[in-house]
VMD Tcl script that draws the C-alpha trace (Angstrom):
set ca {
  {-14.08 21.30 -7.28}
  {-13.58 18.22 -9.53}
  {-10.03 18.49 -9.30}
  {-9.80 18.12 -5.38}
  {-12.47 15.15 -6.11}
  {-10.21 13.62 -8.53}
  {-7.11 13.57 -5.52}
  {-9.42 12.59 -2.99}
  {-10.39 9.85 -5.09}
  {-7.03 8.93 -5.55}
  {-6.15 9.15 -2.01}
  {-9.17 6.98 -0.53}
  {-8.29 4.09 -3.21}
  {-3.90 4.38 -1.81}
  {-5.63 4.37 1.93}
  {-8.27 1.90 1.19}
  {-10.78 4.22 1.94}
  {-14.39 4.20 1.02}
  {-14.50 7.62 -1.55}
  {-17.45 9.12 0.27}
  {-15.87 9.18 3.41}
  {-12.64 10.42 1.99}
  {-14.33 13.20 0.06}
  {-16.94 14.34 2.48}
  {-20.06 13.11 0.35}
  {-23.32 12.71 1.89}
  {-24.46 8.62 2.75}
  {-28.21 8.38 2.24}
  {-29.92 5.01 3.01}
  {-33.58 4.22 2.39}
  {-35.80 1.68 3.91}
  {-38.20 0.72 0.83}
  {-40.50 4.19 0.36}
  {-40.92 4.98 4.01}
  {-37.42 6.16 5.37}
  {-34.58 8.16 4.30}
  {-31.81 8.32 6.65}
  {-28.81 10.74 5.68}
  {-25.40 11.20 6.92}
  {-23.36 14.80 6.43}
  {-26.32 17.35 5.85}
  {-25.06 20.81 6.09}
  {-29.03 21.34 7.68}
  {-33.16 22.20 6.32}
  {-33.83 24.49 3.87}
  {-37.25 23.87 3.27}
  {-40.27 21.65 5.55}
  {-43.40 20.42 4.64}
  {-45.58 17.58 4.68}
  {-45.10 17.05 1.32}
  {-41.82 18.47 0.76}
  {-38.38 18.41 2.35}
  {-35.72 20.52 1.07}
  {-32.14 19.62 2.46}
  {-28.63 21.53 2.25}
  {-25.93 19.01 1.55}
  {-21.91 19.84 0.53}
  {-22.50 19.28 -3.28}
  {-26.25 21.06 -3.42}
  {-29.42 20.14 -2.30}
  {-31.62 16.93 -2.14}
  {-35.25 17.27 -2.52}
  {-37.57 14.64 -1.02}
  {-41.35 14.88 -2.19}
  {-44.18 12.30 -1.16}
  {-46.93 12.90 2.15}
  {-46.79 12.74 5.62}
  {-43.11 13.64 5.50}
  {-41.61 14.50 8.70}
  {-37.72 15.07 10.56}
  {-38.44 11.81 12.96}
  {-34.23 12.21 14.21}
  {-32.39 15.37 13.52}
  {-28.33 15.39 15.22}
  {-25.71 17.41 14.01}
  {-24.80 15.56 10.74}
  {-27.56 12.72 10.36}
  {-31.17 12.92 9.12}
  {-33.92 10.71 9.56}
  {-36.89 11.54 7.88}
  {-40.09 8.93 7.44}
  {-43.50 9.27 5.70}
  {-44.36 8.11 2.16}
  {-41.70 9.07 0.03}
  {-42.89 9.78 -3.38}
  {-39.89 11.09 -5.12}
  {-36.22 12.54 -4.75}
  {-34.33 14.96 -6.63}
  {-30.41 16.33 -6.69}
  {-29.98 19.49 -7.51}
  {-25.86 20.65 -7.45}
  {-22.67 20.40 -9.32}
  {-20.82 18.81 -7.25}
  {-20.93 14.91 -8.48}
}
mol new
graphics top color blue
foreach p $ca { graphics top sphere $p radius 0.5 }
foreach p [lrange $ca 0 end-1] q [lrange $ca 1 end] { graphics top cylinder $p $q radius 0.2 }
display resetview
């Protein structure tokens, strides 16, 4: 896996190429502590109020806090708002 990074990385820079778009990585925004929008989910593992659970290429991302909730949900992009406490990584793939 870091191998085919390592090209892609190589190939975004030749193309002039932003590397996330070039290697399929997820794009996650945030608005201060209330929003977290995120591009190229692979979908929910886990919902609750105070804890989302979401599948991404390279693992899963782990947003804690209350009042969490899925405001926007399309095929690749996220939108989840609330009070966002905290947010964890969990994967290999960085």
């Amino acid at each position: 896996m870091i191998k085919v990074r390592s090209v892609l990385k190589k190939a975004a820079q030749r193309l002039d190429l932003p590397l996330d778009i070039a290697a399929g990585l997820p794009r996650i925004e945030f608005d201060g502590f209330s929003q977290c929008r995120l591009d190229r989910h692979k979908g929910i593992l886990a919902y609750e109020k105070e804890r989302i659970v979401v599948l991404l290429n390279i693992g899963t991302m782990t947003i804690e806090g209350s009042g969490l909730q899925v405001e926007r949900m399309h095929r690749e992009a996220l939108t989840i708002t609330g009070k966002i406490a905290r947010v964890d990584f969990d994967g290999s793939g960085f």
